[in-house]
N, C-alpha and C positions, 0 to 999 in steps of 0.2 A: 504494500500500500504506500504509495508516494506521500509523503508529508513533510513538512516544515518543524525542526527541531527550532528549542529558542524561547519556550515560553511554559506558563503553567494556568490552567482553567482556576479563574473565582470563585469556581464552585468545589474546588480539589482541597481538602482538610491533609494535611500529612501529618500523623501519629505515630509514624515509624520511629522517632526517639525517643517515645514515651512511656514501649515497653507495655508488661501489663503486669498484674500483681493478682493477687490470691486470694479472694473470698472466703466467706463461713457460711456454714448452713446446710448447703448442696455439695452431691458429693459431681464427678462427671458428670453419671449417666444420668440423675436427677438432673443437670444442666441443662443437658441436650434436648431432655423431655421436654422441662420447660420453655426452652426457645423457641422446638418445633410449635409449642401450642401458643405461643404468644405471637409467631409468624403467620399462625391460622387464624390469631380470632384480631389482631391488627392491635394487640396492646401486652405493655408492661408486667407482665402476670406475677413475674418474681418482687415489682413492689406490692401487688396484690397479696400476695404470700409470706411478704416480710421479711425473705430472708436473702443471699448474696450468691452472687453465682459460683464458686467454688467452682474455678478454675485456673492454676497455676500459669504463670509464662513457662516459658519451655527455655528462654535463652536473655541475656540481656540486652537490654535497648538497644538501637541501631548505631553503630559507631560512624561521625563523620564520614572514615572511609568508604564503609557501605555504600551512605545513603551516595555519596559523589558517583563509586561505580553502577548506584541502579538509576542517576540522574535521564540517561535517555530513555530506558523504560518509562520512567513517571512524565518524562514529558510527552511520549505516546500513547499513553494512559489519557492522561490530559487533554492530547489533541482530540482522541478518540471520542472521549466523553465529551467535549464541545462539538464534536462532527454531528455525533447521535443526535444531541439533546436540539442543535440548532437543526436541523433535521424534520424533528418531529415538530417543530415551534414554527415550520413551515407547510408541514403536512397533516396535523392533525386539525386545523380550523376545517378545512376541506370536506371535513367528516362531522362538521359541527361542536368542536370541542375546543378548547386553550389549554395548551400548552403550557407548564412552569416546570423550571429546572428542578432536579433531584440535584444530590450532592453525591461527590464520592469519599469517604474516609481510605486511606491508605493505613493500614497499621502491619506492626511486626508482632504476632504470639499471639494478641489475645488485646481488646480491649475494652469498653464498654458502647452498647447501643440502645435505643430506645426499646428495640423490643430483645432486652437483657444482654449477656455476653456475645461478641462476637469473638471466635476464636480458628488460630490460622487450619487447622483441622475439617474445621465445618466445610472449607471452600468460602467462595464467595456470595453475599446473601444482599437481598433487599429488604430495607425493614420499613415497613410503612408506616410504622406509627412517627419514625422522624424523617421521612422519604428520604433515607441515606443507602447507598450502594457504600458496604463494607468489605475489601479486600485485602489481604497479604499477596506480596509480590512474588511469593515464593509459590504460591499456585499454580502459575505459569512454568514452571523450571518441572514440578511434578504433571502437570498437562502433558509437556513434552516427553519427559523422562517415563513416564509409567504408563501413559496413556499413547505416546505414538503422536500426539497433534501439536505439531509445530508451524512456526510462522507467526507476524505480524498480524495476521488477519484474525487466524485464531484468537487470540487476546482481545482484538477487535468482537468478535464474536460472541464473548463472555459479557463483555463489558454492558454492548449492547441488549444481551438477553436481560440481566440484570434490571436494566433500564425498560427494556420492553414488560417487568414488572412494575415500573413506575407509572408506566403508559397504562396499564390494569388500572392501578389506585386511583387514576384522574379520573375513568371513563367507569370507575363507581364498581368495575369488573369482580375485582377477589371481593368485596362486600358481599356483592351477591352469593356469587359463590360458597363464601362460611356461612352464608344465611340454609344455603342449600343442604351444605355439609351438617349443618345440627337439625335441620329437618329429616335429612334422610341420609343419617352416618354410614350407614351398609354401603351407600357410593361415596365415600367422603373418599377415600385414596381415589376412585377415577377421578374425581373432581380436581384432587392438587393433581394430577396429571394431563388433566387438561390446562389448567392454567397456566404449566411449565410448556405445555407444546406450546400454547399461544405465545408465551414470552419465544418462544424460539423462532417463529412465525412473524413475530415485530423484529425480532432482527432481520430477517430477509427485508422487513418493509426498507428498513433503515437501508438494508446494503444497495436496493436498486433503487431508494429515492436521493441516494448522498449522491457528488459529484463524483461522474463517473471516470473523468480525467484521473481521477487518483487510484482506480483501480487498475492492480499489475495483472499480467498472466498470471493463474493460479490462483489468486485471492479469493475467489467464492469455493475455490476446492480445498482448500485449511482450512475456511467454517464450514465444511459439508465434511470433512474427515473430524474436526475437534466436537461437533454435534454428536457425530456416530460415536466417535472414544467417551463420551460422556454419559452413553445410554446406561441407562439401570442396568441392562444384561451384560454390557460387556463389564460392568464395576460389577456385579455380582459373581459373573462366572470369574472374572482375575480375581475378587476377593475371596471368595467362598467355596469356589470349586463348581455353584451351582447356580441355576435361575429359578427363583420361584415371582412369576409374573402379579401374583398377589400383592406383594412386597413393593412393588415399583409406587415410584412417586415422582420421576420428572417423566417417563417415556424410556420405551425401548431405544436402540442404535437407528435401527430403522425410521423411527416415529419421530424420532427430532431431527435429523436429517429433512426427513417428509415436509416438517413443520416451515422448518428455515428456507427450503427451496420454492413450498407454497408463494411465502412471502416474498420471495426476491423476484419470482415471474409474474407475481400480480404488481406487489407494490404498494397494494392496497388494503388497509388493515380488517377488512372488513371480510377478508377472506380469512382468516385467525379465529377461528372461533375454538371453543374451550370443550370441544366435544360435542 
């Protein structure tokens, strides 16, 4: 993807020197429980609960030197996230809707979000109750390394799904949704798996409504290969030896793949839907 190093998005938080520190109360897997259900119902639940997320850093804060060597990451990070977001703040009136920026948080380990702990483990997440896109840089490096999906574009690719959760929160989308999911919980996992194809699906919007001069040979084939490395089956069958389709909660290999390429040949978000 062609771009311009040299600057950094207004909307870019960097907390990579800030490290994270150790809560009480909860222990992990208490953590993780409660994140997923606070990303489901769009709020705070560990202040509901009263207690701390109990979860350790893993290393100490980002040293000068680091943060200097991951400087052109974070400014393609950067650029990315103002390509997307001006983007949609061009395409979504079209559809009847306004557009406002999300923000991105950078952190190293672990740090705190509105909807509780974000930790570099989880991967990268959108939390609606402070519309923040929180990520560790080090995602990228295991994207590549474990998963097979490398490239520029890929990252791009992340960033934007993220963000195509943002585009959900505006357009009233994941509301509905947990409104659905405690009506009728038997479908509450196809439901987060529809709303993960959709965000995958506003990323294609993104990819064929951005300027197309900046796209290389190959660029829509990193996010059609880092969609597939992403699928619930292929992280189940490398983690666990096995796939149980029950289980899934963004989409098969197939199915996000499907979703992102929907989008890139229409363009038009209205081809996204959530199942």
């Amino acid at each position: 993807m062609l771009w311009t190093p040299g600057g950094r998005s207004s909307n870019l938080e960097d907390r990579r020197s800030m490290g994270g520190g150790m809560g009480r109360g909860l222990g992990i897997g208490g953590t993780v429980v409660v994140l997923a259900l606070s990303l489901l119902f769009g709020r705070n639940l560990f202040n509901d609960i009263g207690v701390q997320p109990g979860i350790a850093a893993t290393g100490a804060p980002m040293s000068p030197a680091d943060s200097a060597a991951e400087e052109t990451e974070v400014q393609f990070i950067s650029f990315v996230l103002d390509d997307v977001q001006n983007t949609w703040t061009k395409t979504l009136p079209n559809y009847g809707a306004q557009y406002h920026p999300a923000r991105l948080v950078l952190f190293r380990n672990s740090t705190d979000s509105g909807c509780g702990p974000a930790q570099s483990a989880m991967g990268p997440f959108y939390c609606p109750v402070d519309e923040r896109v929180y990520l560790d840089l080090g995602f990228f490096d295991e994207l590549k390394q474990r998963f097979g999906a490398s490239g520029d574009f890929a990252q791009a690719y992340v960033l934007a799904h993220e963000l195509g959760h943002h585009v959900q929160h505006i357009l009233g989308t994941d509301a509905r949704v947990r409104q659905n999911q405690e009506s009728r919980p038997n479908e509450a996992n196809q439901m987060s798996v529809g709303l993960e194809l959709q965000a995958d699906c506003f990323a294609g919007v993104w990819a064929h409504n951005t300027d197309q001069s900046r796209i290389q040979q190959g660029d829509f084939e990193e996010a059609l290969t880092a969609a597939s490395a992403v699928g619930d089956d292929r992280i189940q069958q490398r983690t666990t030896g096995s796939v149980n389709v029950d289980s899934f909660t963004h989409g098969s290999a197939a199915q996000r793949s499907a979703s992102f390429k929907r989008g890139l040949e229409s363009g038009d978000p209205r081809s996204c839907t959530t199942l």
